[in-house]
C-alpha positions as CSV (number, residue, x, y, z in Angstrom):
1,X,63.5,22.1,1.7
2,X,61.7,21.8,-1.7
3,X,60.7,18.1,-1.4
4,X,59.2,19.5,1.3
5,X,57.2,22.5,0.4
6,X,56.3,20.1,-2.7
7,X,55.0,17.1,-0.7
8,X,53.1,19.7,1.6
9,X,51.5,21.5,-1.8
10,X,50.6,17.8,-3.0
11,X,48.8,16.7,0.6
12,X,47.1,20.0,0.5
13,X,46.0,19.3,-3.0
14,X,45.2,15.4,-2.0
15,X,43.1,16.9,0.6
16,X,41.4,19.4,-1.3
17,X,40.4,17.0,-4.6
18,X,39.1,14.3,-1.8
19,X,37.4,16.9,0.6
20,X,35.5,18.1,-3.5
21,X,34.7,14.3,-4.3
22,X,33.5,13.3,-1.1
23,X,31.0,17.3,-1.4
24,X,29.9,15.5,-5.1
25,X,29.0,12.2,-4.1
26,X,26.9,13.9,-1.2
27,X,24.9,16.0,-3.8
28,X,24.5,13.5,-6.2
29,X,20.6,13.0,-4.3
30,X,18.1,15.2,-5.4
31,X,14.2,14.0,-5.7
32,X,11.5,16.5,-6.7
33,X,7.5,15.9,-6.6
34,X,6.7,18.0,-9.9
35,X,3.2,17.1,-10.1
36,X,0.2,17.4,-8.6
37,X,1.3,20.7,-6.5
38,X,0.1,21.6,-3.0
39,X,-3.4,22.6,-2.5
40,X,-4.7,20.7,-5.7
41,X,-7.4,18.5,-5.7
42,X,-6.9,14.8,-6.4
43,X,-9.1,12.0,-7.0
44,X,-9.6,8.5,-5.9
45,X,-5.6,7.9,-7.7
46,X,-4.0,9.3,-10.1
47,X,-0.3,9.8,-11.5
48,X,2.3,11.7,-9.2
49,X,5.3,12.6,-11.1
50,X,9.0,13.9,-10.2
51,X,12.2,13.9,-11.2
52,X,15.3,12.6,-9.4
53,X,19.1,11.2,-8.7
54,X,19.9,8.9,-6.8
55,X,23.2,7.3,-5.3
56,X,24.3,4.0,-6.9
57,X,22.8,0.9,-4.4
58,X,19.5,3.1,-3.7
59,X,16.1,2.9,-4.2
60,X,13.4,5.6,-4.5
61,X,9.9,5.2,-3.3
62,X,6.7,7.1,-3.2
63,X,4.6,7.5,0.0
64,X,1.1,8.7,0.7
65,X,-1.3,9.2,3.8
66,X,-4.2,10.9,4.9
67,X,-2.7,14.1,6.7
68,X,-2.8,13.3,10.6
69,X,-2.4,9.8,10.5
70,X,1.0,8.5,11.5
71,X,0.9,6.2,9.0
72,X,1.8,5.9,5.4
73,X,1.4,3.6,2.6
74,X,3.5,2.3,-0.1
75,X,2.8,3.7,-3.4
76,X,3.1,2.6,-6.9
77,X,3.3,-1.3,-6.5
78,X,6.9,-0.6,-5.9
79,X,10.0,1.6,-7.0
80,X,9.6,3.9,-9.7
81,X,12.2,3.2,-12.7
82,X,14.2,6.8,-13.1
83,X,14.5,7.3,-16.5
84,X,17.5,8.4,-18.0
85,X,16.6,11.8,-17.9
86,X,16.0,11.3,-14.2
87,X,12.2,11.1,-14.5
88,X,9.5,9.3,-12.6
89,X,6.0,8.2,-12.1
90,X,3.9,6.3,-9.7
91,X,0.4,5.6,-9.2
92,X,-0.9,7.2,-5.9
93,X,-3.8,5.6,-4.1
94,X,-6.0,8.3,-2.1
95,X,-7.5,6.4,0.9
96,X,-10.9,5.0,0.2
97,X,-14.4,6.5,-0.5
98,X,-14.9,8.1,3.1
99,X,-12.0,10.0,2.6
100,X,-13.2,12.5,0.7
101,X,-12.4,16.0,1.4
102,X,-9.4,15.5,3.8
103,X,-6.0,16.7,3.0
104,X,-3.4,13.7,1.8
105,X,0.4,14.2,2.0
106,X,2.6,12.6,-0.5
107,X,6.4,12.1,0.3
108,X,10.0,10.3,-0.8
109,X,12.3,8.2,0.3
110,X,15.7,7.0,-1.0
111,X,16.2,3.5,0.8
112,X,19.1,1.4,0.7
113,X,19.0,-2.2,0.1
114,X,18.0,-3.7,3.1
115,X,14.6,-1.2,3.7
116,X,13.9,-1.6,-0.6
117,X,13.7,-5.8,0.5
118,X,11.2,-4.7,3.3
119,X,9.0,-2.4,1.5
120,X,8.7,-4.8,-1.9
121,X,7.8,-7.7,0.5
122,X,5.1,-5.5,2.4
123,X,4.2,-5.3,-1.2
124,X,4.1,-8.2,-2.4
125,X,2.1,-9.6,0.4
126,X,-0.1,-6.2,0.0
127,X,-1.1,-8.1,-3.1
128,X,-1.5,-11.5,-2.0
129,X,-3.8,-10.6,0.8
130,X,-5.6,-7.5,0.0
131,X,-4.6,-6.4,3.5
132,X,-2.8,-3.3,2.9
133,X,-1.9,-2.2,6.4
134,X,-0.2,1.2,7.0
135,X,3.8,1.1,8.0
136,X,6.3,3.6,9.4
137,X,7.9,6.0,6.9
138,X,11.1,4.5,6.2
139,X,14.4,7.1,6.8
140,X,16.1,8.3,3.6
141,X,19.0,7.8,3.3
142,X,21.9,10.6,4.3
143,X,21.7,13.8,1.7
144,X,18.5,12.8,0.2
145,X,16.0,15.2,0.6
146,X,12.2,14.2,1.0
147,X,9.8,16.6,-0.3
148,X,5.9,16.7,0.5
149,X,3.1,17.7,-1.4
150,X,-0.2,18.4,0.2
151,X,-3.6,17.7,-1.7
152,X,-7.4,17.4,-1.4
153,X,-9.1,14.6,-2.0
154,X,-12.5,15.5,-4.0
155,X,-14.1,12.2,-5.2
């Protein structure tokens, strides 16, 4: 009768320490846009900066389109390194000269393997072409969230 009120604390504990693992490795995603904030006023580009963590085999990217346009655009010339203090920064691009005055949104996404290959050969053919045409927003991945910032584009 011991062994099994024992084995019966042990599964319970089993299930317990794998049900908290498996509630860690969910949280372990967390992106934040820190800067610019919505409603400020942007120029042609400038620096967007955050601060995130991301699951092992994941990639963060930067997004950014004129608000109303289904649309987005790859930001950044790629992936932003994380620093080891889980900081970022990428270079936001802000449509062209006639967009001035329209509202731009700038978003995340955490992208697994496959969709980090897609987006850093849109890239690099981006470059090569000087065609930059405007893809779908890729899905994050499962826990990640994907904050948005809203701006104005003044000059």
């Amino acid at each position: 009768m011991k062994l099994r009120i024992v084995g019966a604390i042990l599964a319970i504990a089993s299930f317990c320490l794998a049900s908290a693992q498996e509630k860690q490795q969910k949280q372990t995603c967390a992106v934040v846009i820190t800067d610019p904030h919505n409603g400020d006023s942007v120029q042609a580009d400038g620096s967007v900066t955050g601060t995130a963590t991301v699951p092992p085999g994941t990639h963060l990217w930067i997004f950014a389109h004129r608000r109303g346009l289904g649309l987005w655009w790859p930001q950044g010339g790629g992936s932003p390194q994380i620093t080891d203090k889980g900081k970022w920064e990428a270079l936001v691009t802000y449509g062209t000269p006639r967009d001035v005055g329209n509202d731009f949104e700038i978003t995340t996404a955490v992208v697994a393997d496959e969709d980090n290959n897609h987006l850093f050969n849109w890239v690099k053919k981006a470059e090569a072409t000087g065609q930059y045409p405007g893809i779908r927003l890729p899905a994050s991945v499962e826990g990640c969230p994907t904050p948005r910032v809203v701006v104005k584009k003044t000059e």
